[in-house]
N, C-alpha and C positions, 0 to 999 in steps of 0.2 A: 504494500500500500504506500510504502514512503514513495518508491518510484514513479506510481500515478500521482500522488499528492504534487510532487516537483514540475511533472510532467503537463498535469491539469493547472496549476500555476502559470505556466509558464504560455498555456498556448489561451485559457477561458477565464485570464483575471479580470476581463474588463466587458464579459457578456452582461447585456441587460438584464435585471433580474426581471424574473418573472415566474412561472407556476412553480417550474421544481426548483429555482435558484432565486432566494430569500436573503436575509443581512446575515443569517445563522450560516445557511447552505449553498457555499459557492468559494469559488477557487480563490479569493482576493489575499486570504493569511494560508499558512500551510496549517494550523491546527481545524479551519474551517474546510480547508481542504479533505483533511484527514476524517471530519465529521460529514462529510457530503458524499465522498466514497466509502465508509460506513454504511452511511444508509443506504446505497445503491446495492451495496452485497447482502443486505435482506432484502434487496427486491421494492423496498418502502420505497414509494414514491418514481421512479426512476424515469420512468416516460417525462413529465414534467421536467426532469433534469435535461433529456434525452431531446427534448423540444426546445430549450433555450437554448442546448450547446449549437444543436442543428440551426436554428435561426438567423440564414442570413442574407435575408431580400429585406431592403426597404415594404412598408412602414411600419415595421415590427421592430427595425434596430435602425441605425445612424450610421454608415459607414464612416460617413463624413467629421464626426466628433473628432476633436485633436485629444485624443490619447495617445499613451507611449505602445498601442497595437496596434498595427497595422490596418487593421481593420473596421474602427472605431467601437462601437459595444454589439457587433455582433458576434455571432457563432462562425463556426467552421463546420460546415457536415462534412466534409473529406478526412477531417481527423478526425470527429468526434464522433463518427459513426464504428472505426474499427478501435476507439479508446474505451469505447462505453461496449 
C-alpha cells in the first residue's frame, strides 16, 4: 500500500473532489492517501473513487486551473483505470 499511497500522490493530488474523493478520502497527504486505498481494499465505496480519478472532460473538472499538475483538477483514466 505505501507504493500506491506514493504513487496515487503523485499522479491524483489535485483531482476534484467529488462522490468517492472527500477532504478525508483522496491523495493530497500520504496518510489520507493511505486511508483512501484502505477503503478501496474493502471494496467501500470504490466506484465513486473510480469516477473522480477517471474524470477528465470539461464540465466536471478544469483543465485549465494553474496547478502544479498538468492537468488542472482533473483525472486520468489511462492510469487510473489499471491503478484502481
Amino acid at each position: 500500500m505505501f507504493v500506491y499511497s506514493i504513487f496515487g500522490m503523485s499522479f491524483f493530488a489535485y483531482v476534484r473532489k467529488s462522490a468517492g474523493v472527500t477532504d478525508l478520502f483522496n491523495f493530497e497527504t500520504f496518510p489520507n492517501s493511505m486511508i483512501i486505498l484502505f477503503q478501496m481494499c474493502t471494496t467501500a465505496g470504490w466506484s465513486g473513487v473510480f469516477q473522480a480519478l477517471t474524470n477528465d472532460q470539461p464540465p466536471d473538472c478544469d483543465p485549465a486551473l494553474d496547478l502544479p499538475s498538468n492537468k488542472g483538477d482533473c483525472g486520468d483514466s489511462t492510469i487510473a483505470t489499471p491503478f484502481l
